[in-house]
N, C-alpha and C positions, 0 to 999 in steps of 0.2 A: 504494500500500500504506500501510496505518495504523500501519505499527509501528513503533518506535524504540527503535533500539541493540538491534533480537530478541525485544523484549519486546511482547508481543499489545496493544493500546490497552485501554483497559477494553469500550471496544465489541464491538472483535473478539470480546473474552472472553466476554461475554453472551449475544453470538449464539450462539458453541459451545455454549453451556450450554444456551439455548434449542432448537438443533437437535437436542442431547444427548438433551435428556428428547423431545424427539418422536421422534427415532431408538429410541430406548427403548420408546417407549410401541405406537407405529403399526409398528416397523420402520423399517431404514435405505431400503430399497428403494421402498418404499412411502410414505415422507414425501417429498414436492417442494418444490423451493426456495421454492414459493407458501405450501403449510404453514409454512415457518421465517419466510418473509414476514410473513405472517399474526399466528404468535403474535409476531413482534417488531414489531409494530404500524409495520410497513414493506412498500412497495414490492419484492416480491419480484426484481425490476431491483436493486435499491438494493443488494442483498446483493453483486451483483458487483463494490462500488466497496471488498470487504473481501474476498472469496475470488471465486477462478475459477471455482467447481466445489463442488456437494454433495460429493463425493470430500474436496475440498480441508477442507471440517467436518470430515468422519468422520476423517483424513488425523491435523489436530492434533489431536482427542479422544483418538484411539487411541495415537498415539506421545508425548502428554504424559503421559497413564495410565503407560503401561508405562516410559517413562522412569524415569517417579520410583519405582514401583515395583523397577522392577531395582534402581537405585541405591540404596534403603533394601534388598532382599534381598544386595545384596554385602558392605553394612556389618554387617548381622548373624550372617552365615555367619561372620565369621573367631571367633567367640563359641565356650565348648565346647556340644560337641554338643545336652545338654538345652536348654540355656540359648538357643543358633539355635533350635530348634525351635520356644519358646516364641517367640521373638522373631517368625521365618515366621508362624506361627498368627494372632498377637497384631495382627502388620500388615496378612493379607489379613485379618481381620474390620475393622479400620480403615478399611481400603479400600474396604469394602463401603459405607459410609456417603457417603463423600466422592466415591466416583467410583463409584455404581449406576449410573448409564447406560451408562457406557464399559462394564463390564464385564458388563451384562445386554446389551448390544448384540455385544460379542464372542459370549453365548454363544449367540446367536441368529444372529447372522452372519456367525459364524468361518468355516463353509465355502464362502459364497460370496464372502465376500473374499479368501479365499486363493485366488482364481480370479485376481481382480485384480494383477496386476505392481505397482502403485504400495504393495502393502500384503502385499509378501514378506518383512516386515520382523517378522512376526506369527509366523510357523514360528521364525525366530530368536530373539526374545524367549520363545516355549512350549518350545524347546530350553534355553536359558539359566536358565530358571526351576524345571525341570524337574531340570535339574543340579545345579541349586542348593540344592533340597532332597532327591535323593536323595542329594550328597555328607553332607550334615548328618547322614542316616539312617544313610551308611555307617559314616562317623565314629565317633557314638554305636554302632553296633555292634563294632567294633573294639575303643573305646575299654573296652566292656561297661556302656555306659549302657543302651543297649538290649538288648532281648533279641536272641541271635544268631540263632534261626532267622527273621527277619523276612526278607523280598526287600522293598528299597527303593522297586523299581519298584515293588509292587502296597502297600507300605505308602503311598508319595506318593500313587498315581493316589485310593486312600481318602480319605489327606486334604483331596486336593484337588478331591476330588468332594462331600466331605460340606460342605469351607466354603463353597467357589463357589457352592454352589447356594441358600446361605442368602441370596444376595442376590433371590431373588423373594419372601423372607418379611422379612427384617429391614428396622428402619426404626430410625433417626437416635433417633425420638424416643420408642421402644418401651421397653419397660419394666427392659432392660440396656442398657449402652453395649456398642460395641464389643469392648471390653476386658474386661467382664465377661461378656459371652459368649466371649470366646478361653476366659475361664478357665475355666467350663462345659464347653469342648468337650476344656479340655486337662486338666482331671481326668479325663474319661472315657477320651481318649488314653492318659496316663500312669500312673494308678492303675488302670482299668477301669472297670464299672457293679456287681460281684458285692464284699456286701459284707467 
């Protein structure tokens, strides 16, 4: 193994990135170790002297994503309620940028990795996440930051239908940043579209 003291070598790191975008591009299923060979201008043998297993790619892509995700969703939930909200929004369009693979590859191959045992780690993390912004919703409704006849549940499933899916159109180098598209999406959230 190449890594020390837990931390991936720069190699290892490359390769993810490189399997990343083909996982992305072709499908996880559908890209072989020969494709990540290939674009890493390597011996598709070679890749086993750094992972066991295409699984073991997908394995760190997916649980370094949601890692850091979670842990930036818990530090901004303890915020009042407007203010998470913006905070949630502001980080999955961030997110969109830095980790479009990982998370165009979840939304394509969340149900047949939840098949898989090694990657029951995914229902936990869409539970946790999931709580994490309807608490935020509940909050603000209590609190009467928001409107009280809102259901959390189908307010969240909204917004996180309307961001998540921004990542087969947004790009890095598109004519908003991330942040300036949160704020787009979180005038129309907060204030409406009627003037």
């Amino acid at each position: 193994m190449t890594e020390t003291r837990g931390k991936p070598s720069a190699r290892r790191a490359d390769l993810v990135r490189i399997a990343a975008e083909l996982f992305a591009e072709r499908g996880y299923r559908a890209t072989t170790v020969r494709h990540i060979g290939d674009a890493a201008g390597v011996l598709s043998g070679s890749l086993y002297h750094h992972f066991d297993s295409k699984e073991t790619i997908l394995d760190e892509l997916l649980s370094s994503y949601l890692d850091e995700l979670l842990t930036t969703y818990r530090e901004i939930a303890g915020a009042e309620p407007v203010t998470a909200l913006r905070g949630l929004v502001t980080e999955a369009f961030r997110s969109l940028g830095e980790h479009r693979a990982a998370i165009t590859v979840l939304q394509n191959e969340r149900t047949y990795l939840r098949s898989l045992p090694r990657f029951g780690y995914l229902t936990k993390a869409d539970d946790e996440v999931r709580r994490i912004w309807t608490t935020v919703l509940r909050d603000g409704i209590e609190a009467g930051a928001f409107r009280a006849d809102l259901d959390p549940a189908i307010t969240y499933r909204f917004l996180r239908d309307s961001v998540w899916v921004a990542v087969r159109w947004f790009r890095q180098d598109g004519r908003l940043s991330p942040e300036e598209l949160a704020e787009q999406y979180l005038k129309m959230i907060l204030d409406g579209i009627t003037a």
